[in-house]
KOLLO-223748 format. One record per residue: x, y, z of N, C-alpha, C, O in turn. Coordinates in steps of 0.05 Angstrom, whole numbers, plus 32768, in hexadecimal, padded with zeros to 4 digits. Layout:
# residues N
XYZXYZXYZXYZ/...
# end
This chain:
# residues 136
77B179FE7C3877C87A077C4677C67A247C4D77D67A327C59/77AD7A2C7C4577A97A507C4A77C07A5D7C3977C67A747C41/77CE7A577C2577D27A697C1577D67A617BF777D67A4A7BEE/77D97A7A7BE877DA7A757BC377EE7A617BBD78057A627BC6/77E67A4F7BAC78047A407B9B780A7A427B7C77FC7A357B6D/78197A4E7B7578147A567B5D781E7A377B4678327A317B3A/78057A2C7B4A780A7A157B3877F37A0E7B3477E27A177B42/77ED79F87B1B77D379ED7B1B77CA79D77B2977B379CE7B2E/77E479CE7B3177D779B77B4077EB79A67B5C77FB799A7B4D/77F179A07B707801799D7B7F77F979817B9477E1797F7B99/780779707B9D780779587BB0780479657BD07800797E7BCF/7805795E7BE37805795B7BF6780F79487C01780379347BF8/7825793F7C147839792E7C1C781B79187C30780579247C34/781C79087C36780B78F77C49781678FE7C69780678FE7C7D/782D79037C6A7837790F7C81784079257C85784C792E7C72/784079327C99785C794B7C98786B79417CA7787679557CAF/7877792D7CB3788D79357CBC7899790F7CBC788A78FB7CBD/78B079107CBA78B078EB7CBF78CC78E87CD478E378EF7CCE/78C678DC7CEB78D878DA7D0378E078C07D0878D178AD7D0E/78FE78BF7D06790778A47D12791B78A27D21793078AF7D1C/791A78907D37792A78897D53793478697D4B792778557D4F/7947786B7D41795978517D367976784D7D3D798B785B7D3D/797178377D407991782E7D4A79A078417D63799678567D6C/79B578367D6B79C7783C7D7979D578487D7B79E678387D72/79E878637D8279F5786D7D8779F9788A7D9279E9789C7D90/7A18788F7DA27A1878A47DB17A2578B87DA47A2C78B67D8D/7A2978CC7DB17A3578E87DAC7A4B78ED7DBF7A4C79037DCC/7A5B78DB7DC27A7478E27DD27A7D78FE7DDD7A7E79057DF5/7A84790E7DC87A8D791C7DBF7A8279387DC97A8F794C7DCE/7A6179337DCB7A4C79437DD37A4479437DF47A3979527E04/7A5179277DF57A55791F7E157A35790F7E157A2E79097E2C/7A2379097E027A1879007E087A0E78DA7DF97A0B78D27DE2/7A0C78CF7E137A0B78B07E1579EF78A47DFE79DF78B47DF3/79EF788F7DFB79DC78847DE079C578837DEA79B078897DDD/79C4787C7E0679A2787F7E1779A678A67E0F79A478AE7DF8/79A778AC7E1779AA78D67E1979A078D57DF9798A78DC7DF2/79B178CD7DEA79A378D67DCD798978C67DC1797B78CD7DAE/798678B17DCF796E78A07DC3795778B77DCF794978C67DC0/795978B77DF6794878CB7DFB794978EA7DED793578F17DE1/795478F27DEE7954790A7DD8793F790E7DC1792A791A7DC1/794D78FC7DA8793F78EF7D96792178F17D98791279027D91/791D78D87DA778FD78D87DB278F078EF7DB978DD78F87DAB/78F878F87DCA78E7790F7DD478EB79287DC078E0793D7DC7/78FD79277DA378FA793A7D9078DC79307D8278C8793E7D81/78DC791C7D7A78C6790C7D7778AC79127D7E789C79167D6C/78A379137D98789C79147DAE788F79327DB2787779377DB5/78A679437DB1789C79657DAF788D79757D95787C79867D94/78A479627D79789979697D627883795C7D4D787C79627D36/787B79477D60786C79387D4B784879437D49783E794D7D5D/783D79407D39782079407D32780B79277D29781479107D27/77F2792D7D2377E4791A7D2077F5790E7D0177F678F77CF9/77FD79227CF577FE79177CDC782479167CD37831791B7CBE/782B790D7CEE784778F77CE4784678DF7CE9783478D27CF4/786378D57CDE786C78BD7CE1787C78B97CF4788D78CA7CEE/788578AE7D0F788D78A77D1E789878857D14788878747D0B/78AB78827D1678C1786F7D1278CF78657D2778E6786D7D25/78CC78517D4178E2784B7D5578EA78327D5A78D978227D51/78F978297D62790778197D5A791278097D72792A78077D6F/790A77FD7D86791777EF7DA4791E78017DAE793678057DAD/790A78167DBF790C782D7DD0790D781A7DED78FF78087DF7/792578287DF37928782F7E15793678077E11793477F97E26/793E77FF7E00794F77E97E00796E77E77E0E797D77D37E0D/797377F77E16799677FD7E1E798E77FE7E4179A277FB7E50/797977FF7E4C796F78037E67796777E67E75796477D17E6A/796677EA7E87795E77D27E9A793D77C97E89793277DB7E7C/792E77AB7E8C792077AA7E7F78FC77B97E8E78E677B67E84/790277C57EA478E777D17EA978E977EC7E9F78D777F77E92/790677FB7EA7790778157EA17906781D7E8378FD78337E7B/791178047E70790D78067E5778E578047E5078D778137E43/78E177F57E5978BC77E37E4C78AE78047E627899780F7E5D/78BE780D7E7678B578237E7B78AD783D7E687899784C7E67/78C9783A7E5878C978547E4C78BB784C7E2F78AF785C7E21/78BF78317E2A78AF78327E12789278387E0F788578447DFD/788C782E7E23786A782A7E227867784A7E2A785378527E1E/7870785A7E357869787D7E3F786C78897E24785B789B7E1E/787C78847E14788878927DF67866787F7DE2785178897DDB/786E78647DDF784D78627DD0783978677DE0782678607DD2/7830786F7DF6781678787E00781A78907DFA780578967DEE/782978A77DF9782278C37DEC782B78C27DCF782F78D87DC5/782E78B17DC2782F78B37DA4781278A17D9E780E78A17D86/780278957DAC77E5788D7DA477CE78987DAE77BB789B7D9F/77CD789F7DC877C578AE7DD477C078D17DD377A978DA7DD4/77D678E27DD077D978FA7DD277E079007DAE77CE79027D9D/77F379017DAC780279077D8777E978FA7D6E77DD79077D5D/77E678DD7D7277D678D17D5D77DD78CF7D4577CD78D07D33/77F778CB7D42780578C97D2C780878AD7D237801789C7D34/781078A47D0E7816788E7D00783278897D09784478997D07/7836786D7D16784C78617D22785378477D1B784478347D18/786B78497D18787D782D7D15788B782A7D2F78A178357D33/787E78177D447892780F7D60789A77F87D65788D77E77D71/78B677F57D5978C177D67D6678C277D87D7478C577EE7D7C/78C077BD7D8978C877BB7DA478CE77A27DA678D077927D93/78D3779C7DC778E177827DCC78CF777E7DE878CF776A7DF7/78C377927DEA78B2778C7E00789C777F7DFA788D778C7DED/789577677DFF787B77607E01786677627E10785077597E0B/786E776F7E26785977777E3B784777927E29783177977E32/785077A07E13784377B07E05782E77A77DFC781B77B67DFB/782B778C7DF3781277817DE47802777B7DFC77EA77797DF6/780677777E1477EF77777E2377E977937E2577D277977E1C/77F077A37E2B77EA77C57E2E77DC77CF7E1277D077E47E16/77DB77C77DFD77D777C77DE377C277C57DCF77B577D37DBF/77C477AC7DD877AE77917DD5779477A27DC5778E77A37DAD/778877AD7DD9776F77B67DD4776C77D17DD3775877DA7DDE/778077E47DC6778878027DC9777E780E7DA6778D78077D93/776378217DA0776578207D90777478307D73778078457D75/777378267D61778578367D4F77A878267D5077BB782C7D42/77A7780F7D6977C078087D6777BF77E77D5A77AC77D77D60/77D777DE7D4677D877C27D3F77EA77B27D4377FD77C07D4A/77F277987D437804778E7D48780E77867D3077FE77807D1E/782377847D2B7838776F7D10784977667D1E7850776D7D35/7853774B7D07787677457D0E787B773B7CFE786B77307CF0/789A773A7CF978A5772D7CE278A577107CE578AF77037CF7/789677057CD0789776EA7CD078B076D27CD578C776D67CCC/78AB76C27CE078C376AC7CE178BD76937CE978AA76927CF9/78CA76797CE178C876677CF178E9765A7CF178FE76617CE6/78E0763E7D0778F576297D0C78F676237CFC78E3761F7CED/7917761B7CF6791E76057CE3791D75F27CEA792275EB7D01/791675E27CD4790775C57CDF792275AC7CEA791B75967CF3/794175B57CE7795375A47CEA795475B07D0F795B75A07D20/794B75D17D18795575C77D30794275DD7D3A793B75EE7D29/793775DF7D5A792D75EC7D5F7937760E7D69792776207D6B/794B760F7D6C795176267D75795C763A7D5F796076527D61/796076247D437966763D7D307946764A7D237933763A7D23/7943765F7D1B792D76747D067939767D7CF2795076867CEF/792076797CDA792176837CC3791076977CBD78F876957CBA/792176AD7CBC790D76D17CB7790476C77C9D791376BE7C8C/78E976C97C9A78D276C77C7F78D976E17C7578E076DE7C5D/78DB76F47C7B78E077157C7278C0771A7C6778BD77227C50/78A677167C78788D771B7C77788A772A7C8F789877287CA4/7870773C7C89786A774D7C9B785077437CA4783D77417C94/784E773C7CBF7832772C7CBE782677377CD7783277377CED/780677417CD177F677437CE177F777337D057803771D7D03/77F277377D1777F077317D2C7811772F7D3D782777377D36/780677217D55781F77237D6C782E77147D69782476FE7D64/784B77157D687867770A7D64786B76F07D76787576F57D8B/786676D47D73786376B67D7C787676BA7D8D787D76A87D9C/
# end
């Protein structure tokens, strides 16, 4: 760290910094709308992050039409894989990301496990597993 610590012995955190863009909501009050604070958010993210944070997001650019949303998501994970190089958690709802993705390195896919119940097809049962590869 370039300087003295007066101890015998000390940790180092795995990250410095841990960032998350979750859930919904506005700032009335502030005059500003839940898209205004999501974008905000992000691009605090965005300005302050390093190789060595956590980035946390959560159905970015979901409140938008569905190109301008899969727009803004995929621009926000291409400079958080690309440029920052930080360790990321990105839900999404876009699936056009896993083609853009696919073969991007340093990036993986998960999803939470589930299947049909076997009495009807349109109901699912969340397994509450975290499982390797692309979401069926």
């Amino acid at each position: 760290m370039g300087c003295y610590v007066p101890a015998d012995s000390f940790k180092l955190t795995p990250v410095d910094r841990i960032f998350t863009r979750l859930g919904a909501s506005d700032r009335i009050l502030e005059g500003k709308s839940t898209f205004f604070v999501e974008m905000e958010e992000t691009k605090n993210i965005l300005h302050q992050g390093t190789k060595r944070s956590l980035a946390i997001l959560d159905e970015l650019g979901r409140g938008t039409s569905t190109f301008d949303g899969y727009s803004i998501a995929n621009a926000v994970l291409s400079y958080l894989t690309r440029e920052i190089k930080c360790r990321s958690l990105f839900a999404t709802h876009y699936h056009m990301l896993l083609d853009d993705y696919r073969d991007c390195p340093g990036v993986s896919s998960y999803h939470m496990a589930c299947k049909n119940e076997e009495s009807s097809t349109d109901k699912i049962k969340f397994l509450y597993k975290f499982r390797k590869g692309e979401c069926p």
